[in-house]
N, C-alpha and C positions, 0 to 999 in steps of 0.2 A: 427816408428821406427817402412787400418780399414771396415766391411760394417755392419743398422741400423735403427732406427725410434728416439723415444722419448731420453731425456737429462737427464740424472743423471751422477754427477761429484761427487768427493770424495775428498774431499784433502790428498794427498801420499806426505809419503816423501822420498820413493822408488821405487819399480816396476819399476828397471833396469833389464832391456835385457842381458840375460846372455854372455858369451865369447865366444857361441858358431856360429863364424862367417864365411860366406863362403867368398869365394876369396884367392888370391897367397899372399904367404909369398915368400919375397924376403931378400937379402942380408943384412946386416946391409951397413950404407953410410960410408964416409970419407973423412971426409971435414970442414975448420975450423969452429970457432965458432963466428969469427969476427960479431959484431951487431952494427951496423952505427946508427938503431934506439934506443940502450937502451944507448948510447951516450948523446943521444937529449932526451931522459927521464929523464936523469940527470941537464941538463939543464935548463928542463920547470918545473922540480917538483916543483921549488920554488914558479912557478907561479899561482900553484893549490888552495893555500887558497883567494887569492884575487878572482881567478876567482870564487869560491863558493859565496864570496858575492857579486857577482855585482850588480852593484845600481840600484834599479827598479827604478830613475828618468832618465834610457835615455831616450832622444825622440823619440815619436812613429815616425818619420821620419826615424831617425836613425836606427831605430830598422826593420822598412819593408826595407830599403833599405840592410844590413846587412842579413837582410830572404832572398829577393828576390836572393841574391847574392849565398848564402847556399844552397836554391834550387834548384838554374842554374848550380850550381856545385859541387852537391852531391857527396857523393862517393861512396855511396850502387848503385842510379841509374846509375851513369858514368862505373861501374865496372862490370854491368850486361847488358847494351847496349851493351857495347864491347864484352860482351860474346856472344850474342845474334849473332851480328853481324857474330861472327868469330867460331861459331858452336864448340864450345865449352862449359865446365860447370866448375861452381866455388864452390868452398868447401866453407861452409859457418858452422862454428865451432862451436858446443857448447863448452864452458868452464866454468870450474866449481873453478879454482884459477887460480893465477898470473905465476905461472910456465909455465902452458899449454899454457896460451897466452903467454909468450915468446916464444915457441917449436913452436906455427901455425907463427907464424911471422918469426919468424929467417927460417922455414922451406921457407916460401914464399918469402925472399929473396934472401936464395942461390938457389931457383929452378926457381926465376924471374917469379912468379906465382901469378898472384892480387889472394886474398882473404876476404874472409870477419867472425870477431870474433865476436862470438853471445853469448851474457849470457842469461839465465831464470832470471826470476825476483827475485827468492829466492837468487840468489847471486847476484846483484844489493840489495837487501836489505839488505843483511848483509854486502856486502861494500861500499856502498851510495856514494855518489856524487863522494869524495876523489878516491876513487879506480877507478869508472869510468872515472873522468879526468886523470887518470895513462894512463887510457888503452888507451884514445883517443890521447894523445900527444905520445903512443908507435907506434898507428896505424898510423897516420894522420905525422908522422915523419920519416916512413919507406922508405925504397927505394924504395919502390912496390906500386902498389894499396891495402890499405887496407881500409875495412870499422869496424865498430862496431853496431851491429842492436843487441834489445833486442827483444828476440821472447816471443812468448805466452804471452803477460800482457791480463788477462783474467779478471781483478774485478778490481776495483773504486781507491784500496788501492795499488794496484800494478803500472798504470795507475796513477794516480797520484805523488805519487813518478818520474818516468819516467820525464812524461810532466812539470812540477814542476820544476825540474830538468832542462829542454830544456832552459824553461821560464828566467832560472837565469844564462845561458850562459852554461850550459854543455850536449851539445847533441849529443845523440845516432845521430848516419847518417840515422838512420829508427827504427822503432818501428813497432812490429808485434800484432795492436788493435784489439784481437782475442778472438769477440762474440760469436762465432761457438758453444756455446755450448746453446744459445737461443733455445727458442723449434719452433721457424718460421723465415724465411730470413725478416718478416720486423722486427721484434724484433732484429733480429743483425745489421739491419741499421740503427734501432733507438738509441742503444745504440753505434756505431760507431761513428756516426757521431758530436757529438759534442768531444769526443777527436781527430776525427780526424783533423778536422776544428782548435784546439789548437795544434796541432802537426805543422798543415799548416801554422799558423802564427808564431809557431817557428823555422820554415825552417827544420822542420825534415818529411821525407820521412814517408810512411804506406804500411804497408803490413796486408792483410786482407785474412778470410778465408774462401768462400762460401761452404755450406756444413757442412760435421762435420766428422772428426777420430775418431775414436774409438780410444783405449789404452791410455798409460799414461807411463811418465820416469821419473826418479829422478827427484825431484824438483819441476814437474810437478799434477795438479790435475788429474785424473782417470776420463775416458768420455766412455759413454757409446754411443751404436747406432750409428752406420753409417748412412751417407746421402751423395750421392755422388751429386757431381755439376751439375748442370741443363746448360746446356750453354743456353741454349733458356731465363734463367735468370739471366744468368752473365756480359752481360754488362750494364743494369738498376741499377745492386747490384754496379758494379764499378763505374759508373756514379754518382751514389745518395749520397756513400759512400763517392768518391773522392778519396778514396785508389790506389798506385802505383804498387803495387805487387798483383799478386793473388796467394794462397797457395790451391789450388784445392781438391778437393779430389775426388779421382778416382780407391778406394778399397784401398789405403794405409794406414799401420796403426801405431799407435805409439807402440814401444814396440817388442816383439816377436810373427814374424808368423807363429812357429812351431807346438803351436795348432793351427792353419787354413792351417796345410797342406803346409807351405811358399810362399816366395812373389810372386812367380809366377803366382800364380793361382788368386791372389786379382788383379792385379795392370792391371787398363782396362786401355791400350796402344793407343787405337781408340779413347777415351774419351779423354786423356790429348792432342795427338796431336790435336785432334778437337778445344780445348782450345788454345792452343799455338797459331796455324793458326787463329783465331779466335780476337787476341791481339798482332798478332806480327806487333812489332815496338813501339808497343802502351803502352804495360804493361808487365814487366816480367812474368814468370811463376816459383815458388818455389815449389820446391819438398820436402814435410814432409815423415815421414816414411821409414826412409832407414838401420831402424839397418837389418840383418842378408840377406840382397840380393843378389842373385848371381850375378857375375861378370858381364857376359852379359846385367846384365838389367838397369845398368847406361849407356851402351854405348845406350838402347833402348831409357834412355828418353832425354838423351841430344839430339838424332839425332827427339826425337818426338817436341822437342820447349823447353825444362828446360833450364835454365841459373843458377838461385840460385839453391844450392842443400844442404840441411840440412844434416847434420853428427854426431851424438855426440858416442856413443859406438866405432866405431870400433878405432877411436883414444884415448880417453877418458880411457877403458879398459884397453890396453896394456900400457897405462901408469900410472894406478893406482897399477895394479900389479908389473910392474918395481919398481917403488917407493916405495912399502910395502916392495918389497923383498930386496931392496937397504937397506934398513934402519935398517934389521936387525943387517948388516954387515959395513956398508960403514959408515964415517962422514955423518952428515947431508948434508952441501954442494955439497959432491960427488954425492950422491945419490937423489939429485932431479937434476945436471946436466948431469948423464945419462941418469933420467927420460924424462927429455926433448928431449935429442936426439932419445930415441924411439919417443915419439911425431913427431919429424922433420921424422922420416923412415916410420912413418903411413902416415901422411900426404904426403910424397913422391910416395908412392903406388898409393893414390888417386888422385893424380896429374896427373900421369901417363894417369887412368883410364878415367878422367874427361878430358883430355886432354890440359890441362892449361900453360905446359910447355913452359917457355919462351915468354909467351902471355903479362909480364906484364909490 
């Protein structure tokens, strides 16, 4: 939302990127509110307690055949080949409650734009299983392409939960198993590779992150030291790993670039497209690090190989301050379904930019 040497982390439960964002403010939308997916939430929610306990005596037949099927027809990778394909990039959302993921979703169906809804772990742990089968029967019932991927699970307790989770029928469509902050790329493979290998046998997808960011966001721990990708060591790292995704780092960084002078001057352009070229067809390419960039420099990395593209401030913000300010005034109900509709007009902006419209 980074450049570096040695690892020291910090656990935050802040160090949010402030409001001050560049890029065009447009109009407010006007357009209904009809939702075909929160229809079909109503429907499946009944279905959510059984699915938490499903019975660890299916058979292991049952159960690869069922993966392999999950695999073949992801929807984080189905939704980012397409992108890939069709030179374009997908918003890929942090969300921090259940409203915001109603505002990226209803946004993605009136604007006919796949998406994909990304939580941090600290909100997977504080709504555990229940809340993630919400999301997955909101996403996975949309009109649209949507996926759900949890980013940054960084330690054993987060990571587990997760995978845990996969194991007993409720799976993220990917999971981002992100050792980046090991103090050596074999220390990040070694600790990869056996959740990733359990992510594999639960038919959940991986994103992984060679390198290291600096900064840190809400929710997130505090990382220190850059290390930008080696490509002369990035397809050993993916191979060994097995990971689907790579989240690069190429001077990007989490948080505010306003003391480093901003994004312009970190984000090496020759390095990521080097990457991209390097695994195109083969592996997406995620872009971390996008709070406060100017305008131009998302049309630079989607046209350099990006497909996934990480988001959380610039939509996240204008809809916490709608919200606050709703509420001093408004019903409660009023005021988190304005709140959303800024969400659906952030997310509209990004569309535009990313150029997703109508792709879905």
């Amino acid at each position: 939302m980074s450049p570096g040497s040695t690892s020291k982390t910090t656990q935050s439960a802040g160090n949010v990127a402030g409001p001050n964002r560049a890029g065009p403010r447009r109009g407010p939308l006007h357009s209904s509110m009809g939702d075909e997916a929160i229809k079909q939430v109503k429907r499946q929610a009944f279905k959510t307690s059984s699915t938490i306990r499903l019975s660890s005596s299916t058979s292991l037949a049952a159960t690869k055949s069922a993966n392999a099927m999950s695999t073949k027809n992801n929807h984080t990778l189905d939704i980012l080949a397409k992108a890939e394909a069709g030179g374009y990039g997908v918003l890929s959302q942090v969300c921090y409650d259940w409203a915001e993921v109603v505002g990226v979703i209803r946004a993605a169906e009136r604007f006919k734009a796949p998406v994909i809804v990304q939580l941090f772990p600290v909100t997977l742990q504080y709504g555990g299983g229940p809340f993630l089968q919400l999301l997955l029967d909101m996403a996975h019932n949309a009109s649209v392409p949507v996926s759900v991927h949890l980013d940054h699970a960084t330690n054993d307790e987060q990571l587990e939960l997760a995978v845990g989770l996969a194991e007993k029928g409720i799976k993220f469509d990917s999971i981002m198993v992100d050792a980046s902050h090991a103090d050596t790329d074999e220390e990040n493979i070694n600790i990869a590779i056996p959740w990733i290998k359990r992510c594999n046998a639960a038919g959940v997808r991986t994103e992984v992150e060679l390198g290291r960011l600096e900064g840190g966001e809400a929710g997130l721990r505090q990382v220190e030291g850059t290390i930008l990708t080696d490509p002369a060591k990035a397809e050993e790292f993916l191979k060994r790993t097995g990971a689907d995704i790579l989240a690069p780092c190429v001077g990007n960084r989490h948080g505010s670039y306003v003391p480093f002078g901003g994004a312009d001057g970190q984000w090496d352009m020759q390095l990521l497209e080097t990457l991209s070229k390097q695994f195109k067809g083969r592996i997406p390419i995620c872009a971390h690090g996008t709070d406060e960039l100017p305008e131009h420099m998302w049309g630079q990395m989607i046209k350099a190989g990006v497909s996934k593209i990480n988001v959380n401030s610039w939509i996240r913000d204008p809809y916490i301050e709608n919200l606050c300010e709703g509420l001093k005034t408004k019903p409660m109900p009023e005021a988190i379904e304005d709140a959303t509709e800024v969400v659906i007009n952030e997310c509209e902006k990004l569309f535009k930019l990313f150029g997703c419209i109508g792709k879905a």
